[in-house]
C-alpha positions in Angstrom: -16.7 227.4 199.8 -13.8 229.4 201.2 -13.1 230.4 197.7 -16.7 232.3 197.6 -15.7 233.9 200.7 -12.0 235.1 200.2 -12.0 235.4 196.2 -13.2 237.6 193.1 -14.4 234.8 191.0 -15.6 233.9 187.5 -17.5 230.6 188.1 -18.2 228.4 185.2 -21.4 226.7 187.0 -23.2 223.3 185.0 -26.7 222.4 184.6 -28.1 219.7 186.8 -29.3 218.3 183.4 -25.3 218.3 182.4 -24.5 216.5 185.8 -27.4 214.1 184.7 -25.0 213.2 181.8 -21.8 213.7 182.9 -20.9 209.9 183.8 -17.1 210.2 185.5 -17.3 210.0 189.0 -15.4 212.7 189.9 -16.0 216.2 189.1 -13.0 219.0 188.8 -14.5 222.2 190.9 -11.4 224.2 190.6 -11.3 223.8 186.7 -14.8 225.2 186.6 -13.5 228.8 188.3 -11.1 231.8 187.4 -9.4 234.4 190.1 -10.5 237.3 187.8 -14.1 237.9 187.6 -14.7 238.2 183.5 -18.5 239.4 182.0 -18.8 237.4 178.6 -17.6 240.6 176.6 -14.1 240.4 178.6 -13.8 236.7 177.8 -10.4 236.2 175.8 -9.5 233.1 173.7 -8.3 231.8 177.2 -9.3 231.7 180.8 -6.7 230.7 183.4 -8.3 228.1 185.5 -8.1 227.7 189.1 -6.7 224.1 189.2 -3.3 223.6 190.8 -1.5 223.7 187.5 -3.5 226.0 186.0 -4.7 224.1 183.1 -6.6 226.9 180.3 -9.9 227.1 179.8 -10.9 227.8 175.8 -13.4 229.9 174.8 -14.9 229.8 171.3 -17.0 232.1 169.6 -19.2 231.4 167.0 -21.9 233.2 165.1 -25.2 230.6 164.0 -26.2 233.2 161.3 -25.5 236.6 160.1 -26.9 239.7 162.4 -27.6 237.1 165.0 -25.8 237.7 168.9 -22.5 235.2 169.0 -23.0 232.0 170.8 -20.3 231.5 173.5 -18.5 228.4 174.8 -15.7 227.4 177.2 -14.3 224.1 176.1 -17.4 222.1 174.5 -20.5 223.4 176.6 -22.5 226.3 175.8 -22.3 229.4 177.7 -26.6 229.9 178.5 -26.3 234.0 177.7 -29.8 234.9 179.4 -28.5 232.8 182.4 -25.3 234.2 182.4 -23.2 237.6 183.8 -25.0 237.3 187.1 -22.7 239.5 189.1 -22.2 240.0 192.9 -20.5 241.4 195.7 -19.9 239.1 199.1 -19.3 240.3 202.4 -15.7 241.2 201.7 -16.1 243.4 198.5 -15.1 240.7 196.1 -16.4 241.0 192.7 -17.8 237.5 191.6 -19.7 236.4 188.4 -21.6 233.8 187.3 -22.1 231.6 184.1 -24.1 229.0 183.3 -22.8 226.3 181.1 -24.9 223.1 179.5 -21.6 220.7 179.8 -19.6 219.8 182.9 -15.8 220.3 182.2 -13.0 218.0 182.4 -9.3 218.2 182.6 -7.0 216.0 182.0 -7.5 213.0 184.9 -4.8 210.7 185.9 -5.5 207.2 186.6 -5.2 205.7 189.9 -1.9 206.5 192.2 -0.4 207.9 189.4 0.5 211.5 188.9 1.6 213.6 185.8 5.8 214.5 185.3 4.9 217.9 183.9 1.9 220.2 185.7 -0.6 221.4 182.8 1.2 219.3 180.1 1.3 220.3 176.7 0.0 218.2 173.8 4.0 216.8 173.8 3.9 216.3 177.7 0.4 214.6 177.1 1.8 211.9 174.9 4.9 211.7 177.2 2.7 210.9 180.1 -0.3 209.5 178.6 0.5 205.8 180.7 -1.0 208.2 183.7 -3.7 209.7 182.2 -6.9 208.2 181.8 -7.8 207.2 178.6 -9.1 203.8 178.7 -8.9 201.6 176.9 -6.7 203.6 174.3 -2.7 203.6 173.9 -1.3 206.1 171.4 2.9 204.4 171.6 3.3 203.9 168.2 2.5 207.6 166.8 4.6 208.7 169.5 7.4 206.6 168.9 7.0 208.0 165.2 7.1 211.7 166.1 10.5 211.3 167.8 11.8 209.7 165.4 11.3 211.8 162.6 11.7 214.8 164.8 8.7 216.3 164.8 8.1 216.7 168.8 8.4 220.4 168.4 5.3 220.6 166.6 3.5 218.9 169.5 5.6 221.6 172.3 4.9 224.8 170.3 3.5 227.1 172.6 0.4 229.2 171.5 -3.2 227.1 170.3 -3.3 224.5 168.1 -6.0 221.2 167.7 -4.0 218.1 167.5 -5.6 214.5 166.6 -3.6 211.4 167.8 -4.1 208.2 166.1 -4.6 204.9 168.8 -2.9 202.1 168.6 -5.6 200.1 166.8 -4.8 202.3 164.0 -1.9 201.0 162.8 -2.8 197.2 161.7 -0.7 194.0 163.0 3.0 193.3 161.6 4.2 194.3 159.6 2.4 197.4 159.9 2.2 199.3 156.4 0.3 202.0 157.6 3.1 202.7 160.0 5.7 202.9 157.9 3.7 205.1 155.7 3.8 208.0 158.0 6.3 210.7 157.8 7.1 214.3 158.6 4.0 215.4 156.1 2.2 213.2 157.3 2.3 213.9 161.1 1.9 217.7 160.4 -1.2 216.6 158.8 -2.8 215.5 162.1 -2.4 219.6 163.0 -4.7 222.6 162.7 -2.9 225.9 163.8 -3.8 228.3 165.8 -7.1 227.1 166.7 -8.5 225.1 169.8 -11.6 223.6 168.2 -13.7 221.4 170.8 -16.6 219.4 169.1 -19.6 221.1 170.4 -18.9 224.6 168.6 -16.6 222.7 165.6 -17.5 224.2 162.5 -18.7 221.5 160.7 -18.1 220.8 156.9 -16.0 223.8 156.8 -12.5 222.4 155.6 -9.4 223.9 157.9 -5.8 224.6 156.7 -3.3 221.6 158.8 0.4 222.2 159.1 0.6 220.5 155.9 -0.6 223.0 153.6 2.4 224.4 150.9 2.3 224.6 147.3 3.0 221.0 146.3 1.1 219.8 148.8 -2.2 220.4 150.7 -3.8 219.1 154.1 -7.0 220.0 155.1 -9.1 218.7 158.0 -13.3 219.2 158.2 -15.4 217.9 161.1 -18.3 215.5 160.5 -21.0 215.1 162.9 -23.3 211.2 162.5 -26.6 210.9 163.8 -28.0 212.5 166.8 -28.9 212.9 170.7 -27.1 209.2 172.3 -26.4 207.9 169.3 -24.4 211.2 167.7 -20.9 210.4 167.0 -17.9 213.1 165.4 -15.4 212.7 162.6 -12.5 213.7 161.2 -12.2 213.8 157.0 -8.8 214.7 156.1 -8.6 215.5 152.7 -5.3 215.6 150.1 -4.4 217.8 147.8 -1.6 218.4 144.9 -0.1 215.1 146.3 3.4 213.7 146.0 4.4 210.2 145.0 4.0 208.8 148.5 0.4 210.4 149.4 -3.1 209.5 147.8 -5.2 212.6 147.0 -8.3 212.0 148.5 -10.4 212.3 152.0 -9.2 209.4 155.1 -11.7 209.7 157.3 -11.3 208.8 160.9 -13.8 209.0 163.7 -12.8 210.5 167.3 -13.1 208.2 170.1 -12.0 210.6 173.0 -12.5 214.4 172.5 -12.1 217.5 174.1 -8.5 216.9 176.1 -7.6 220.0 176.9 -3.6 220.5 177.2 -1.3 223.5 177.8 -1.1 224.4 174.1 -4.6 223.4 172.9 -6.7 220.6 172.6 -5.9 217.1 172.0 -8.8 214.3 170.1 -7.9 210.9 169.9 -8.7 209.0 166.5 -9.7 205.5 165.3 -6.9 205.7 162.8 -4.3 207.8 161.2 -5.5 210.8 158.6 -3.7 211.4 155.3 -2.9 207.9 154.3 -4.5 205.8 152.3 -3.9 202.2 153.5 -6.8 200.0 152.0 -9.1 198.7 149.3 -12.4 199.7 148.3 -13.7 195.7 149.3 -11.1 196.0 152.3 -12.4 199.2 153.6 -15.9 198.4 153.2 -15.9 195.3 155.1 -13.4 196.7 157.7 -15.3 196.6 160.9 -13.7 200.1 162.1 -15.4 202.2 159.4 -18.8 202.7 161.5 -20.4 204.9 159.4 -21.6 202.4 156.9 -22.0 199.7 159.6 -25.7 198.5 158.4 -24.4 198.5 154.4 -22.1 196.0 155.3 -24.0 193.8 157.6 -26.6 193.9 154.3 -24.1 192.4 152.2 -22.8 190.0 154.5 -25.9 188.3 155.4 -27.8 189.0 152.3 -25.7 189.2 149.2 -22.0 187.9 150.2 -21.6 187.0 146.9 -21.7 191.0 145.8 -17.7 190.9 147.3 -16.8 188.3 145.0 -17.5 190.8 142.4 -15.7 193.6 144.2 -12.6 191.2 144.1 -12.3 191.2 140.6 -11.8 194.3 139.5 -9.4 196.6 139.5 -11.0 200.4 139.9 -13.7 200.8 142.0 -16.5 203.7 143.1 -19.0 203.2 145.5 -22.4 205.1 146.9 -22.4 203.9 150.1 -26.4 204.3 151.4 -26.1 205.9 155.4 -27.5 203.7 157.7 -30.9 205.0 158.0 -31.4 204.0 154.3 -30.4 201.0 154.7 -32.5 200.6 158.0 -35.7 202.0 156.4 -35.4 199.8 153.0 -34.5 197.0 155.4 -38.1 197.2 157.0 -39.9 196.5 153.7 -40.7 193.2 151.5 -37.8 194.6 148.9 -35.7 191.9 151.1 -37.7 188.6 149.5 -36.0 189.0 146.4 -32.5 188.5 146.2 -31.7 189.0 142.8 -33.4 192.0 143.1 -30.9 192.7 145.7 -28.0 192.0 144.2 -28.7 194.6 140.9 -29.7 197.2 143.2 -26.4 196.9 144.7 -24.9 196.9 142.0 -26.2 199.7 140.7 -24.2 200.9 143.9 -20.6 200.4 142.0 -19.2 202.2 139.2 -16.0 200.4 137.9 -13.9 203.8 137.6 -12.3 206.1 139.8 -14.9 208.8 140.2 -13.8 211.5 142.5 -16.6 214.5 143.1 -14.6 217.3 140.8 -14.8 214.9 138.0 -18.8 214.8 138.9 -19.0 218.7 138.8 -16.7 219.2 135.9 -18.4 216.7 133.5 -21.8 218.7 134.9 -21.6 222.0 133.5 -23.8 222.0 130.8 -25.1 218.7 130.6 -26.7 216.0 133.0 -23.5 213.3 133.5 -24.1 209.9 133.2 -22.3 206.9 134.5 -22.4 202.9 133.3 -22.6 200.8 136.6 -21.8 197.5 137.4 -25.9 196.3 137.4 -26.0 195.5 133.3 -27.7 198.2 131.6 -27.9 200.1 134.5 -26.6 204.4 134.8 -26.8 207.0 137.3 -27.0 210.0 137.3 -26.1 213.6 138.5 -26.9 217.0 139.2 -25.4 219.5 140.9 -27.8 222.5 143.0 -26.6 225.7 143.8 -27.2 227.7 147.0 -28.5 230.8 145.9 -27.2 232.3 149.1 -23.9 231.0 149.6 -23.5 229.4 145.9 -22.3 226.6 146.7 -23.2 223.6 144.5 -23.8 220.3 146.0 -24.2 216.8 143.8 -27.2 214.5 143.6 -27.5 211.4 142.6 -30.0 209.2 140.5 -30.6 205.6 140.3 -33.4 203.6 139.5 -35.6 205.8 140.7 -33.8 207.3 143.2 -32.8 210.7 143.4 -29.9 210.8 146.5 -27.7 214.1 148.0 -24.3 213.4 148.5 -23.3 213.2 152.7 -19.6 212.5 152.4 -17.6 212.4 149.2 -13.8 211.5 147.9 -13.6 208.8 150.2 -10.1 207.6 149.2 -9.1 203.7 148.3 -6.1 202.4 146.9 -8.5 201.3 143.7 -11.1 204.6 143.5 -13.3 205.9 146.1 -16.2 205.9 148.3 -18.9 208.3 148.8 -21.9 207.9 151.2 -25.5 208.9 150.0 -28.9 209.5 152.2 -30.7 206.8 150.5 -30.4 203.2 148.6 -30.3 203.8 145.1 -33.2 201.8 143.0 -35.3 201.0 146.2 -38.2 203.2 144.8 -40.6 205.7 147.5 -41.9 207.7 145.5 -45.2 207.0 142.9 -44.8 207.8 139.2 -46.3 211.4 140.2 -43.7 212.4 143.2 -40.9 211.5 141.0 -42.4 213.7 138.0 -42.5 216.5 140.8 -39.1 216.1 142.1 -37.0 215.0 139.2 -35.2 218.1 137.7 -35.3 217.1 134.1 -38.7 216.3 134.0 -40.3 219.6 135.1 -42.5 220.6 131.7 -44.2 217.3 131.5 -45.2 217.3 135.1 -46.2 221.2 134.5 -48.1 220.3 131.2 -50.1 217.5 133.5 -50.4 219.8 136.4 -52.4 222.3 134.7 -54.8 219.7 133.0 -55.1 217.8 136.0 -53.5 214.7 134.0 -51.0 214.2 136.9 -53.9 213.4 139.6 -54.0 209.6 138.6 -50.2 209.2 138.9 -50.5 209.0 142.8 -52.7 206.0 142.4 -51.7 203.0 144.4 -54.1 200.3 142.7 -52.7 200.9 139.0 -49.4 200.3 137.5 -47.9 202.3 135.0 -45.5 202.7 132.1 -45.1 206.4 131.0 -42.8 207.3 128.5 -41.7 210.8 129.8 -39.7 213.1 127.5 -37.6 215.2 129.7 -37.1 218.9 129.2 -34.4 218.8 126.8 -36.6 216.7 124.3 -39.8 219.1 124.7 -37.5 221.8 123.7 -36.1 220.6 121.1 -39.2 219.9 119.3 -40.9 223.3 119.6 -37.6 224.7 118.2 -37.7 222.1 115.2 -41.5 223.2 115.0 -41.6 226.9 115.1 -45.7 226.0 114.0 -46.6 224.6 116.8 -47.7 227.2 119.6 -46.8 226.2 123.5 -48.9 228.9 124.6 -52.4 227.5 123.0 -50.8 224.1 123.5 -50.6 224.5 127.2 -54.1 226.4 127.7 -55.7 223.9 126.1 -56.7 221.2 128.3 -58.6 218.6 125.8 -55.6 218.4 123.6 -52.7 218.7 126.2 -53.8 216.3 127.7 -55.0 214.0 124.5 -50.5 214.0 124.0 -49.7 213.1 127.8 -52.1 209.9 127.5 -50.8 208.5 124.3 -47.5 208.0 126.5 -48.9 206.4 129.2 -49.6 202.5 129.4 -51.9 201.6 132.3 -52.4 197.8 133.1 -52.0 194.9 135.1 -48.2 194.7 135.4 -45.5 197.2 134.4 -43.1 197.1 131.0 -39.6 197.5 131.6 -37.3 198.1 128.6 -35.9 194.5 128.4 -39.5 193.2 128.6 -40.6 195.3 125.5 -37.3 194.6 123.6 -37.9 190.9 124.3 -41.4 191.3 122.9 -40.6 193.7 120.1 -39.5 191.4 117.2 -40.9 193.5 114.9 -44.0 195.7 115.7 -45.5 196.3 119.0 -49.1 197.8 119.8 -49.7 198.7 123.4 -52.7 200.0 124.6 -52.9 203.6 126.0 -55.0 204.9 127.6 -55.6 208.1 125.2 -57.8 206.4 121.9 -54.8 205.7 120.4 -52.6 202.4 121.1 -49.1 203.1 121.0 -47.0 201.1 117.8 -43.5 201.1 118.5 -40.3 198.7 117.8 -37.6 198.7 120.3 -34.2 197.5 119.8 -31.0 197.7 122.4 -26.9 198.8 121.2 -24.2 199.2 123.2 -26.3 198.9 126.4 -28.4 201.3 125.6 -32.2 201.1 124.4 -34.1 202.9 121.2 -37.7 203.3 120.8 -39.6 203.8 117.0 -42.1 205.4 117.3 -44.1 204.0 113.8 -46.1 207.4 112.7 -43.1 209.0 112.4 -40.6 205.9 111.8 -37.8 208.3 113.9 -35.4 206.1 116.0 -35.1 208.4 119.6 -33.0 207.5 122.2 -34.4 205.8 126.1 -32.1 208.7 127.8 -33.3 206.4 131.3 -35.2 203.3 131.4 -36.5 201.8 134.1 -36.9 205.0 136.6 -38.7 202.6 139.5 -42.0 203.9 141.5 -44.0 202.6 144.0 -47.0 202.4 141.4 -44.8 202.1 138.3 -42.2 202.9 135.9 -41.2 205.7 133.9 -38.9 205.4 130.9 -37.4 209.1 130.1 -37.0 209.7 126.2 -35.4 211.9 124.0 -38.1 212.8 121.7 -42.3 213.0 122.5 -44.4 211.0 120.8 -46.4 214.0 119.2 -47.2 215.3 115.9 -47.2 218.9 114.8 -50.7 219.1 114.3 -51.2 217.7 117.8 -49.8 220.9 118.9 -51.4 223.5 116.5 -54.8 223.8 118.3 -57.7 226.1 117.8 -60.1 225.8 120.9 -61.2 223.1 123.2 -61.4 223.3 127.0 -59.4 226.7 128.4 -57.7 226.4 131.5 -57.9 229.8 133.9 -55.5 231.2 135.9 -52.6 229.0 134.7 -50.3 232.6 134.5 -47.6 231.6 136.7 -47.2 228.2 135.8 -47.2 229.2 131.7 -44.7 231.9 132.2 -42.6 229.5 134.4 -42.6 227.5 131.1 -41.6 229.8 128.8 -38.7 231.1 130.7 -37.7 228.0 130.9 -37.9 227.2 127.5 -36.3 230.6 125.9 -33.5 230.4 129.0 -32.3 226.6 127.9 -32.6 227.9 124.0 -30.6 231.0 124.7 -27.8 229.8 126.8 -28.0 226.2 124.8 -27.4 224.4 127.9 -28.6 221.3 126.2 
């Protein structure tokens, strides 16, 4: 109080609602106040504090989106703008101002009876004094012990801002300790972003950030991670590899913070569940390690459902695997999928791809086809996509399995035998009915447009029918109208009778669905299925190299199941590489018009001419 009366001030002042949080027990006033009184425009990238030792406060500016006003912060809480820049004069003259924050802010805390050697330490004087500062239940001696050994203390004394992340003890694993001796100069320099004090609360997240560590032959780059949300929200750390030597692993290591926002002399200090840069495990090690939270319910799965899965992890000798986030895991959990067991065990499978498949190699062997992967479920592939922002142009990478079409969270996980990379959803645990996945699927976009406009599509949604449908995906639609200039897709698509006479002759309705191994099995030579156009279906099916063939017997052409087996709630849908559909079948001359189908038919076309021009099939 004597401060308001014989002070200018800047006050900092929380919430109650961030008091209502805050659970130390003791609250730093003089931390929350400046000597100079500062409007938000004068805020620099510091604010001397009016604790003893003067510890900084940080202030970070960051714009949400383009011609928007800057959002503000000091430390990690939010500067509230329309609450803010209340200015006033007291009795004495003295100009004070107010801000109103959402966070309560905290120095560095000693423990008990103890008290720091150095005033306002630096991130080196941190680690020298850490034994009186309180960070229960954490001890950081062996990655200090490391950086004076190797010299590297300088780094952690420089003056200026930097963001520095300190590996506990629990890090580094029991003797011998491998991942100990593992960390060098390079290595150490890697745990440091320059010239930047980032707090979690205004991190930019998935924006990668240049380390120490960043020459020609090789590159360090650190990107936060935020997991989950509200009480439950936890932040990482991905440090990612590049150009490595002999020593490093290229790849992301991915640690998660388990004390933030220190705030030291030079910076800001975030202590991690283990180091960054090296790559000390095992695909089967690391995803069984208790530490890795982030795909905590995946491995509980396996252990209590399908331990023998690991056994099949042990014997091999490269490894990739789509880890599902937890709240796939929960929400597949909650359903009857569990009652089967073998079922289980090939969806997770389906999971594991017995090569080292890093996310370039995805978008490289994506550029003008759809890339397709064998897994470790027999006869089983996935397969990707990559989608393009059209504002930033950034692509990102889905992922398709059984069904199951899945956006990549976290990629380039890095193992000693391949990588991991975590998914938003278990692949081949099917949501969607045979008419959500035609809508959603992007290589399946003219047949669910051809059934769209003749109202075919409105039985897929039913729940009290199972189907088979043979789908041909874009590619195979296209390449028939160019190998029948004839046949019109303009009259084809306006006219509803017959477009929809073609659709029906590839769709099986009945009692039970037909998976490719059920009609191989029953194919020994000829085999009619019932459609539910007027024509049955005669086809023979045979199966090389893992991979199935249809015959379609009115035109005796061998085409290629490009997927089988695409799961839905209320069926299955085999995609093929050629239609089921004679010439004539297309070369119409009447029958039922459908109006106003402009849009839609000229969405069609373009497609078609763009994939024929560019010959991106």
């Amino acid at each position: 109080m004597s401060k308001l009366v014989h002070h200018s001030l800047t006050i900092f002042a929380p919430t109650n609602q961030a008091f209502q949080r805050y659970l130390n027990n003791k609250t730093m006033l003089n931390y929350h106040m400046s000597s100079t009184p500062l409007r938000l425009s004068q805020l620099g990238d510091t604010v001397r504090s009016l604790n003893d030792d003067g510890t900084p406060l940080y202030i970070t500016r960051k714009r949400p989106l383009s011609g928007m006003q800057e959002d503000l912060y000091v430390n990690s809480a939010k500067i509230i703008r329309e609450r803010s820049n209340m200015e006033f004069k007291n009795t004495r003259g003295y100009t004070q101002i107010l801000h109103i924050i959402d966070d309560v802010l905290t120095p560095i805390t000693t423990v008990f009876n103890k008290t720091l050697d150095t005033p306002n330490p630096d991130a080196f004087g941190f680690l020298q004094s850490v034994e009186a500062i309180n960070i229960e239940p954490h001890r950081v001696r062996s990655f200090r012990k490391k950086i004076l050994n190797l010299k590297r203390d300088q780094v952690f004394k420089k003056p200026g801002i930097s963001t520095f992340f300190i590996p506990v003890e629990t890090g580094f694993k029991v003797p011998p300790y491998p991942t100990l001796s593992m960390v060098d100069k390079r290595v150490i320099d890697g745990h440091v972003i320059p010239n930047k004090a980032i707090f979690t609360t205004p991190a930019p997240y998935g924006q990668p950030l240049e380390t120490l560590q960043f020459e020609d032959d090789l590159r360090v780059t650190i990107t936060f991670f935020r997991h989950d949300t509200g009480k439950n929200a936890r932040v990482f750390v991905v440090s990612n590899t590049m150009y490595s030597n002999s020593r490093l692993t290229p790849g992301a290591v991915i640690a998660e913070i388990v004390k933030a926002n220190i705030p030291v002399a030079n910076g800001v200090v975030h202590l991690i569940h283990r180091p960054l840069v090296i790559v000390d495990m095992h695909g089967l090690e690391m995803l069984t390690d208790n530490s890795h939270t982030l795909w905590s319910k995946f491995r509980d799965l396996i252990e209590d459902y399908a331990p023998d899965f690991l056994n099949i992890l042990r014997g091999m000798n490269q490894m990739t695997i789509f880890v599902p986030q937890d709240d796939a895991v929960s929400q597949m959990m909650q359903t009857n999928f569990m009652s089967n067991r073998k079922k289980l065990r090939e969806v997770l499978l389906m999971h594991v791809v017995p090569d080292a498949i890093t996310i370039d190699k995805i978008k490289r062997n994506n550029q003008n086809h759809i890339y397709q992967i064998p897994t470790m479920s027999s006869r089983r592939f996935i397969y990707f996509n990559l989608n393009e922002n059209r504002t930033t142009h950034a692509k990102s990478v889905t992922v398709e399995g059984g069904g199951v079409n899945a956006s990549l969270i976290l990629g380039d996980i890095a193992t000693k035998d391949g990588y991991i990379h975590i998914i938003d959803r278990m692949l081949g645990v099917s949501y969607m009915t045979v008419q959500e996945k035609l809508e959603t699927d992007p290589m399946l976009n003219l047949t669910y447009h051809f059934g769209k406009l003749n109202h075919f599509n409105d039985q897929l949604n039913m729940t009290n029918k199972r189907f088979t449908f043979f789908v041909p995906r874009d590619k195979a639609w296209i390449q028939w109208f160019i190998e029948h200039p004839a046949a019109n897709l303009d009259d084809f698509v306006r006219n509803r009778d017959q477009s929809r006479l073609v659709l029906e002759q590839h769709l099986i309705v009945a009692d039970r669905v037909f998976s490719m191994g059920d009609l191989r099995n029953m194919s020994h030579d000829s085999l009619i299925l019932p459609t539910l156009g007027p024509e049955s279906l005669q086809i023979r099916v045979k199966e090389e190299d893992n991979r199935y063939f249809i015959q379609w017997k009115e035109t005796g052409r061998w085409t290629t199941v490009f997927r089988a087996d695409v799961e839905c709630t209320n069926g299955l849908i085999h995609v093929i590489d050629t239609p089921f559909v004679h010439e004539y079948d297309m070369i119409t001359s009447g029958g039922s018009e459908v109006h106003h189908t402009g849009p839609i038919l000229i969405l069609l076309v373009t497609v078609l001419s763009m994939c024929t021009a560019l010959e991106m099939f």
